[in-house]
C-alpha positions in Angstrom: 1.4 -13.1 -13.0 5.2 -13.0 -12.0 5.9 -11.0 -8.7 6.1 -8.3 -9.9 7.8 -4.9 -7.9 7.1 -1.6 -8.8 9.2 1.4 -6.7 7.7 4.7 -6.6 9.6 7.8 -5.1 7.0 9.7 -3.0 10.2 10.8 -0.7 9.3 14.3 -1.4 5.7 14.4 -0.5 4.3 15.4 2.9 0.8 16.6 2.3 -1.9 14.4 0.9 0.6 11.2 0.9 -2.1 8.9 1.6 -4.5 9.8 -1.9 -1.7 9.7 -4.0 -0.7 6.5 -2.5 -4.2 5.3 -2.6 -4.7 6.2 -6.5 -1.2 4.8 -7.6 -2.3 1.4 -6.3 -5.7 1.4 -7.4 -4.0 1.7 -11.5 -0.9 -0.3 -10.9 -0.9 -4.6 -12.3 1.9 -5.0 -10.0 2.1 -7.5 -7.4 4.3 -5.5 -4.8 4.6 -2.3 -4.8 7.3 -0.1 -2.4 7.0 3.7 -1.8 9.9 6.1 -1.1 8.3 8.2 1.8 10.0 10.7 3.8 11.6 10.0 7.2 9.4 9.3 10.2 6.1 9.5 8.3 5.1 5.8 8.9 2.2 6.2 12.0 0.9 8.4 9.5 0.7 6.1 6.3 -0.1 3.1 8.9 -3.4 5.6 10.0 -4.1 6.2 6.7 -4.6 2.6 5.6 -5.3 0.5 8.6 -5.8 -3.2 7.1 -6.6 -1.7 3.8 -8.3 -4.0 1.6 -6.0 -6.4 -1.0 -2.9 -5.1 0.2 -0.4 -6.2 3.1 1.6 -2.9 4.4 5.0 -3.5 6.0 7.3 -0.6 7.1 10.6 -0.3 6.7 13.2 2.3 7.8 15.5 3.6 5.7 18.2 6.0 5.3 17.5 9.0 3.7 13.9 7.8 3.4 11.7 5.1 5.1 9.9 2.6 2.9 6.1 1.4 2.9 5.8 -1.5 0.9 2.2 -2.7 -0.1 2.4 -6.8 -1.4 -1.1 -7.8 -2.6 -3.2 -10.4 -0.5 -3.7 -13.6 -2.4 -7.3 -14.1 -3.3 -8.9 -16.2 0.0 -11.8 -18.1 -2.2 -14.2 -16.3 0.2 -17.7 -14.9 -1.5 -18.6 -11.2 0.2 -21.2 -11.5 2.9 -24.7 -11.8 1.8 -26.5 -11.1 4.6 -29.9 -10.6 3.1 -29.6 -14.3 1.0 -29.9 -12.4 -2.5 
């Protein structure tokens, strides 16, 4: 799939950020995808996701609005731990 970016204005959000985020990137096909959030709001978004599964998060400031921009991890070829051997 070609990278592609996908820019969603959340700019005007400041309460429940984080699910909207969340559900937006569980739909989207795209390969990077960069939110519009409001000023100052990144410790909260970086809380909210930690090292969220797939994704890369990377902050950026802005003006006007900062950015959170969410690249998806290439697949590492790595099977999920089995610890019971089943």
């Amino acid at each position: 799939m070609p990278d592609v970016i996908e820019t969603v204005d959340f700019a005007h959000v400041c309460c429940g950020l984080v699910p909207a985020m969340l559900a937006h990137l569980a739909q989207t096909r795209a390969q990077t995808v960069v939110f519009r959030i409001r000023s100052g709001m990144g410790a909260e978004i970086a809380s909210g996701f930690g090292t969220g599964v797939g994704w890369t998060l990377r902050l950026e400031p802005g003006v006007g609005c900062d950015l959170a921009r969410f690249t998806r991890r290439a697949a590492s070829g790595r099977g999920k731990l089995d610890l019971l051997g089943g």
